[in-house]
C-alpha positions as CSV (number, residue, x, y, z in Angstrom):
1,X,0.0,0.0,0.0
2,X,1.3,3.3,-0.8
3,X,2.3,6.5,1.2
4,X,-0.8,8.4,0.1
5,X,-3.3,5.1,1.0
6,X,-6.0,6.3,2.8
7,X,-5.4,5.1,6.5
8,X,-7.3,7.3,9.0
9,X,-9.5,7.0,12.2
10,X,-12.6,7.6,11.0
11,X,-14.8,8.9,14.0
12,X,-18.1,8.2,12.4
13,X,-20.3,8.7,15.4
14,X,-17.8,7.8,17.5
15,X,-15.3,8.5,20.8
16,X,-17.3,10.8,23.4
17,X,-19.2,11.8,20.2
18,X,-22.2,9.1,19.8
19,X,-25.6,8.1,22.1
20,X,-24.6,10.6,25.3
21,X,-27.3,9.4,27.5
22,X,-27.8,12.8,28.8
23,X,-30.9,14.5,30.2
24,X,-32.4,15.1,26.7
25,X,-31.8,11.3,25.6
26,X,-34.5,10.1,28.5
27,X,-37.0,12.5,26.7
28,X,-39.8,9.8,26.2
29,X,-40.2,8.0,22.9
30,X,-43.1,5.7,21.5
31,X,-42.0,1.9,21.8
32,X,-44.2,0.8,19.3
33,X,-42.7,2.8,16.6
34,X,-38.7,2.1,17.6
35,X,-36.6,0.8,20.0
36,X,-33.4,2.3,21.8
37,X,-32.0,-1.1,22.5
38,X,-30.3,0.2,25.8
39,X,-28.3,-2.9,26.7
40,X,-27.3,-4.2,23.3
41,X,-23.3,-3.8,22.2
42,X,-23.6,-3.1,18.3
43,X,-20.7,-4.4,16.4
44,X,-20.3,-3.9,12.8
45,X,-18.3,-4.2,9.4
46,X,-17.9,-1.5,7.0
47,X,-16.9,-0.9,3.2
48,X,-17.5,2.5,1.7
49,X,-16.1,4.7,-1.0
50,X,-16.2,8.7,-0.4
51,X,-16.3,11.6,-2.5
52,X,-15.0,15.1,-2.4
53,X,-15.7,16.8,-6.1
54,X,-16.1,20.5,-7.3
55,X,-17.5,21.8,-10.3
56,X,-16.6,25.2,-12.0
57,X,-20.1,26.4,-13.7
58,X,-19.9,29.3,-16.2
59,X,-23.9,30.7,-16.9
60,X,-23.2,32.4,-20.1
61,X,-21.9,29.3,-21.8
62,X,-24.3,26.9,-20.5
63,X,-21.3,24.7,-19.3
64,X,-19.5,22.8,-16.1
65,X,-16.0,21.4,-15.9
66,X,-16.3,18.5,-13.2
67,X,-13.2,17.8,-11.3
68,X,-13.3,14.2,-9.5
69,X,-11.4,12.6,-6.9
70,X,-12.2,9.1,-6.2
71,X,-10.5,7.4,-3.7
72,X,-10.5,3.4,-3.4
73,X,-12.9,1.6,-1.0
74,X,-12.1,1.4,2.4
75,X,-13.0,-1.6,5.4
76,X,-13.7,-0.8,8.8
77,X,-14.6,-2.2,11.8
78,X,-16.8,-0.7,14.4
79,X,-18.7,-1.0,18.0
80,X,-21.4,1.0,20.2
81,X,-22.7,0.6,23.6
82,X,-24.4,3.7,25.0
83,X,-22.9,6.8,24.6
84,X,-19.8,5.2,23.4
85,X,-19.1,4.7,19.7
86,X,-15.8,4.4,18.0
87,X,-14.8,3.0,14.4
88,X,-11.7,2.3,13.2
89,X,-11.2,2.2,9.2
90,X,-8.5,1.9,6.6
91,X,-8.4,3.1,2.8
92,X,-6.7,1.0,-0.3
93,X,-5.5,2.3,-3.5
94,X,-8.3,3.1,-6.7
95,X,-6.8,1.8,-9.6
96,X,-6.5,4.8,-11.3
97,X,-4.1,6.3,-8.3
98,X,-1.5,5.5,-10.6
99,X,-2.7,6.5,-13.8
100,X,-4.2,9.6,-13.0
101,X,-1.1,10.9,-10.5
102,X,-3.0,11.2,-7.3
103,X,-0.4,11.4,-4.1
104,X,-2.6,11.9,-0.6
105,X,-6.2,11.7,0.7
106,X,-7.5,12.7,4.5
107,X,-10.7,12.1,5.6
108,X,-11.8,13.2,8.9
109,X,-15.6,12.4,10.4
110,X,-17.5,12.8,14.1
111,X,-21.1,12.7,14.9
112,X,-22.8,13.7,17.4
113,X,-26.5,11.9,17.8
114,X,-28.6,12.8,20.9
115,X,-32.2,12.0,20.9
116,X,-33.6,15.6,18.9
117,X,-30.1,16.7,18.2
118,X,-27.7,15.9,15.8
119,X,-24.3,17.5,15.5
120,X,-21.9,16.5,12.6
121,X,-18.2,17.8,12.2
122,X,-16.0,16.7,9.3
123,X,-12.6,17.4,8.0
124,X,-10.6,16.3,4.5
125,X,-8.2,16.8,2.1
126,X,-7.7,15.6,-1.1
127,X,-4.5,16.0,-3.7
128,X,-5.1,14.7,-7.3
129,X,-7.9,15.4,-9.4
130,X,-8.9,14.9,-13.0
131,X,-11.3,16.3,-15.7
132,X,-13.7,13.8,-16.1
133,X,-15.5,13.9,-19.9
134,X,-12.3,15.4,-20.9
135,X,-12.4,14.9,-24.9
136,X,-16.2,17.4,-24.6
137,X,-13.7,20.0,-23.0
138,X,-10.6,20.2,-24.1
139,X,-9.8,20.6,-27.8
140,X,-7.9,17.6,-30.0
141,X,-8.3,15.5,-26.7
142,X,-8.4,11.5,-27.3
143,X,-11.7,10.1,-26.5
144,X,-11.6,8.3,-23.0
145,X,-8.3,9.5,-21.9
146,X,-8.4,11.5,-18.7
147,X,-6.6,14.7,-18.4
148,X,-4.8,14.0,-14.8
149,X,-4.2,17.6,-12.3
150,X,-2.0,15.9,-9.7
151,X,-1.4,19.6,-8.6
152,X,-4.7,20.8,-7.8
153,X,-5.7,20.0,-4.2
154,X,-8.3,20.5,-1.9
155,X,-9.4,21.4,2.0
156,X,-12.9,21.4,3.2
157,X,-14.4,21.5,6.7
158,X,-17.6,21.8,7.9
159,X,-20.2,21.7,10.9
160,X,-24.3,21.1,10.7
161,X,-26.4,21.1,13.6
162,X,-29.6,19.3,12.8
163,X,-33.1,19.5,15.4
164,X,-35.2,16.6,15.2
165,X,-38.8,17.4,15.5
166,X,-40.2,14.3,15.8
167,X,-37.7,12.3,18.1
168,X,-40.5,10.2,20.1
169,X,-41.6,8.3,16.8
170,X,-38.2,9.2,14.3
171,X,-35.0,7.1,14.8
172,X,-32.4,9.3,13.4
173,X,-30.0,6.3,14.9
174,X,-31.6,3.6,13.6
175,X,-30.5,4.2,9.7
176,X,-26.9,5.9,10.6
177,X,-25.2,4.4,13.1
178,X,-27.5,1.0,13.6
179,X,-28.3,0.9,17.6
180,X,-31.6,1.4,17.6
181,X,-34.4,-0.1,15.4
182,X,-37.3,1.6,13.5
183,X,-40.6,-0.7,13.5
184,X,-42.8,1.4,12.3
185,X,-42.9,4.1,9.2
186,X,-42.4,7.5,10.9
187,X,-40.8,11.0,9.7
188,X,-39.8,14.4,11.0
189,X,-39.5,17.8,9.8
190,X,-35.5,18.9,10.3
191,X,-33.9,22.3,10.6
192,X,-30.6,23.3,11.8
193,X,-27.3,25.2,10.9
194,X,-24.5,24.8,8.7
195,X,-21.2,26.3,8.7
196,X,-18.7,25.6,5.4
197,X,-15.5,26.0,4.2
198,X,-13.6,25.1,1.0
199,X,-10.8,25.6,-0.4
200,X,-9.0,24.7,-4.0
201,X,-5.6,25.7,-5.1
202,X,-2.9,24.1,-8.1
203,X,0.5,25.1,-9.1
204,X,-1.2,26.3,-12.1
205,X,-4.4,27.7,-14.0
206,X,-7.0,25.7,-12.5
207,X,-9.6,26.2,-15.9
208,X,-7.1,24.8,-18.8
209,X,-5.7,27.3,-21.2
210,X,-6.6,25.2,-24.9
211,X,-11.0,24.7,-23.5
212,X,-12.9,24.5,-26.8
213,X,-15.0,26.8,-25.0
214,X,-13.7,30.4,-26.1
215,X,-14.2,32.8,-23.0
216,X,-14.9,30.3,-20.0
217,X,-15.2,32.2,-16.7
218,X,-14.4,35.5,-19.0
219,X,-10.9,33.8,-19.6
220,X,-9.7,34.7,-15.7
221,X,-6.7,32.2,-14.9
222,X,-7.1,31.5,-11.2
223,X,-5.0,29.4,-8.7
224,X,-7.1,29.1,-5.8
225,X,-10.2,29.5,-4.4
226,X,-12.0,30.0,-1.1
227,X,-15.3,29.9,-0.1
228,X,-16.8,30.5,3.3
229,X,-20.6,30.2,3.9
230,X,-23.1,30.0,7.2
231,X,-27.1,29.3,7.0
232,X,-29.9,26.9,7.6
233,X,-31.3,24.4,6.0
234,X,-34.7,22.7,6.5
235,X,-36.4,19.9,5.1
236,X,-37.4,16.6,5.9
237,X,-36.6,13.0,7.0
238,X,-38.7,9.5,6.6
239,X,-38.1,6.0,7.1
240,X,-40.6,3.9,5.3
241,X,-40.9,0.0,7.2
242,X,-42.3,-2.8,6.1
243,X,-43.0,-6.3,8.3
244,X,-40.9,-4.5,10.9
245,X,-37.6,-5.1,9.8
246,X,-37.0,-4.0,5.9
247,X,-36.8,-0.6,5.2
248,X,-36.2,2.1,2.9
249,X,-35.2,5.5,4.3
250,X,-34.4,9.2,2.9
251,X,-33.7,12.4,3.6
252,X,-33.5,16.2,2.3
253,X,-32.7,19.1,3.7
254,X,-31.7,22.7,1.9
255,X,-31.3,26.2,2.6
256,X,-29.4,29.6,1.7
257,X,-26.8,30.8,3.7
258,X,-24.3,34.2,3.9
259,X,-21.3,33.6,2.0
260,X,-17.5,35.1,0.4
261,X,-15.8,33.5,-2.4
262,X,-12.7,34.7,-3.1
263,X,-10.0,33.7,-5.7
264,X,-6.3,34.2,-7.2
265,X,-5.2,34.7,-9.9
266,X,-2.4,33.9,-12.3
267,X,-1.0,37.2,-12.3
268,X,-1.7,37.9,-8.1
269,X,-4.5,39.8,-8.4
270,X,-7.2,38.9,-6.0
271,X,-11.1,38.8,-6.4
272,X,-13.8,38.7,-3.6
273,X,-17.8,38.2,-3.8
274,X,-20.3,38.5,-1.0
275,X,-23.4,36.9,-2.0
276,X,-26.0,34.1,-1.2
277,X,-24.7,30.7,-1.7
278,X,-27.1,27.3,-2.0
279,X,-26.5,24.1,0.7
280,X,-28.3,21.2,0.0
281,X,-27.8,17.8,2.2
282,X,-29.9,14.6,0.9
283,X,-29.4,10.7,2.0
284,X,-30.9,7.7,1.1
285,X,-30.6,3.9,1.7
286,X,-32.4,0.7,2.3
287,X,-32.1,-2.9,4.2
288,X,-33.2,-5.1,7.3
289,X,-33.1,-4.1,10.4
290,X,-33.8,-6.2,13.8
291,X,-33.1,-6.4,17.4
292,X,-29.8,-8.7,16.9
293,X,-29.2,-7.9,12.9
294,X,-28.5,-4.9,10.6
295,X,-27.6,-4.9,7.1
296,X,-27.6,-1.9,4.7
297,X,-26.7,0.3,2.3
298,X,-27.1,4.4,2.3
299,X,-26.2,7.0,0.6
300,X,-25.1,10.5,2.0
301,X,-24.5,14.0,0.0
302,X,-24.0,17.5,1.0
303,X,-23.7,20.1,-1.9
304,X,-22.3,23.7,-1.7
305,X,-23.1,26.1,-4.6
306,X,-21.3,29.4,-4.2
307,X,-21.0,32.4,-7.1
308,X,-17.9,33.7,-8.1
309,X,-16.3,36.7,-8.7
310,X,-16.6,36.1,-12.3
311,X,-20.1,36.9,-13.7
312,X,-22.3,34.0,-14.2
313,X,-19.9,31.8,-12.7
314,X,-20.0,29.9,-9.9
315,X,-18.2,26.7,-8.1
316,X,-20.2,23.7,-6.6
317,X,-18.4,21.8,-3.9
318,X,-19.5,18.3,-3.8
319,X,-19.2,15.7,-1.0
320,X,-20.3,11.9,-0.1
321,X,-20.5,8.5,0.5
322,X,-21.7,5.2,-0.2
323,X,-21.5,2.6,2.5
324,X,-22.4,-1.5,2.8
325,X,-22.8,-1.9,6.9
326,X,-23.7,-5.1,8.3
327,X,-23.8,-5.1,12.2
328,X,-24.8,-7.6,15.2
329,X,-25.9,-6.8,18.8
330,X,-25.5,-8.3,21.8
331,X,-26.8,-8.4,24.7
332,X,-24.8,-6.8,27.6
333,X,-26.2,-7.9,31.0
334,X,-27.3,-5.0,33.8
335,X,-24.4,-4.3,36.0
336,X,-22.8,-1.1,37.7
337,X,-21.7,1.7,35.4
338,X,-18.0,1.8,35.7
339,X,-18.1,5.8,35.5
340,X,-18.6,8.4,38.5
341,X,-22.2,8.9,39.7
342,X,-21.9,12.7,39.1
343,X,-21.3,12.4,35.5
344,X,-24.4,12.9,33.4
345,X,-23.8,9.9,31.5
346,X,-23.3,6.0,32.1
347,X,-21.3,3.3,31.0
């Protein structure tokens, strides 16, 4: 495995962060609709392939350059009992690592998910990109030959805060970190906060210099690019069950938030727009779900769509993953909590 191999502690609901049984988390909940399985030890597998994309939109042309980074899958391995969740995961080389020049990815995750609150923080960047549907971009291009930018790299963190309206009959557990179990169809309106920033650079023009395209983003040769946004979102969560145990769940939540884009260019001047950006965050996924078993797949998403400097311009910042979880629980018997009795939280 090489240098730049993915290998990371991925907190994905995880040390301190996950189930605090807290004041709020003894809020009461309807049994028949899902249950908290308090003395159940989840353990689960992992394999999941993320995503961390940008797009360079000009208006006026009516056209988008997609940069991609896609990193091979990584395993993991992962367990919860209470408040305690941690998960341990390790990336392998794509295949096209090689080919397409990419050197070093870092991917950073922690969740927070109390009974009506959910807090998510994350963290990564990425080195190596390419132009995907090169030969529609650049001119005299051969068809299905990538054009590789192992200089162009990117930084991103953010933080969401997400209330959960309808916690006594809505598992937001159940279908991302598999302790709890939804048996009955239930939804919830969600609204929260979001915080964003991104951030691209290269050693060269990021747009290429020979685009077919005459005049793409007004022909302004930038090296980096930064964009910092806050705002709300809203929209709505639902976990469809049937027979109790197979399910199909979804998500989607959007909003406008306050935001500056700034960029640099080739020659060191530097631009800077204040304007509304777009945040959009969407999941989906589907499987079986028990008191002992979980198997499933979902789907997660956030996008960031931020105007430019440039006129009619603008640069979507694109983030995911696709995960295959399977996970058993066990039944932990009542004893002593091993923790203080002042603390507001047991183990």
């Amino acid at each position: 495995m090489r240098w730049f191999a993915l290998v990371c502690f991925l907190w994905a609901g995880n040390l301190l962060a996950q189930n605090i049984y807290t004041t709020q988390d003894r809020h009461s909940y309807d049994s028949l609709y899902y249950d908290k399985l308090p003395d159940a030890l989840t353990l689960k597998l992992l394999s999941f392939t993320k995503y961390s994309d940008f797009n360079l939109s000009d208006g006026a042309l009516h056209q988008t350059l997609n940069y991609e980074a896609h990193p091979g899958p990584s395993l993991g391995i992962g367990m919860h009992y209470k408040w305690l969740g941690l998960t341990f995961s390790m990336g392998y080389n794509a295949p096209g690592d090689t080919l397409y020049q990419r050197s070093q990815r870092f991917d950073f995750q922690t969740h927070l998910f109390l009974r009506r609150l959910t807090l998510q923080f994350y963290s990564s960047g990425y080195s190596g990109y390419y132009l995907n549907e090169t030969e529609k971009h650049i001119r005299n291009w051969p068809d299905g030959k990538l054009y590789p930018r192992s200089d162009i790299k990117t930084r991103n963190f953010g933080f969401n805060g997400f209330y959960i309206f309808n916690s006594g009959r809505f598992s937001n557990r159940a279908p991302s970190i598999y302790n709890e179990w939804q048996k009955k169809s239930a939804g919830s309106l969600v609204a929260g906060a979001t915080l964003l920033y991104n951030q691209v650079k290269a050693d060269s023009a990021i747009i290429p210099t020979n685009l077919l395209a005459i005049g793409y983003f007004n022909d302004t040769n930038f090296t980096y690019s930064d964009q910092f946004t806050v705002g709300g979102q809203v929209g709505y969560a639902f976990t469809l069950v049937l027979r109790q145990h197979f399910f199909v769940n979804f998500s989607i939540l959007g909003g406008f938030s306050a935001g500056s884009t700034s960029m640099s260019l080739s020659d060191g001047e530097s631009l800077k727009e204040n304007r509304l950006n777009f945040v959009m965050s969407n999941s989906a996924g589907f499987g079986y779900n028990s008191r002992r078993f979980y198997a499933g797949f979902n789907y997660t998403n956030l996008v960031s769509d931020a105007p430019t400097p440039v006129q009619n311009t603008s640069i979507d910042y694109h983030a995911g993953k696709f995960q295959l979880a399977i996970a058993y629980r066990f039944t932990v018997p009542k004893h002593k909590s091993i923790l203080p009795v002042w603390l507001p939280f047991e183990l």
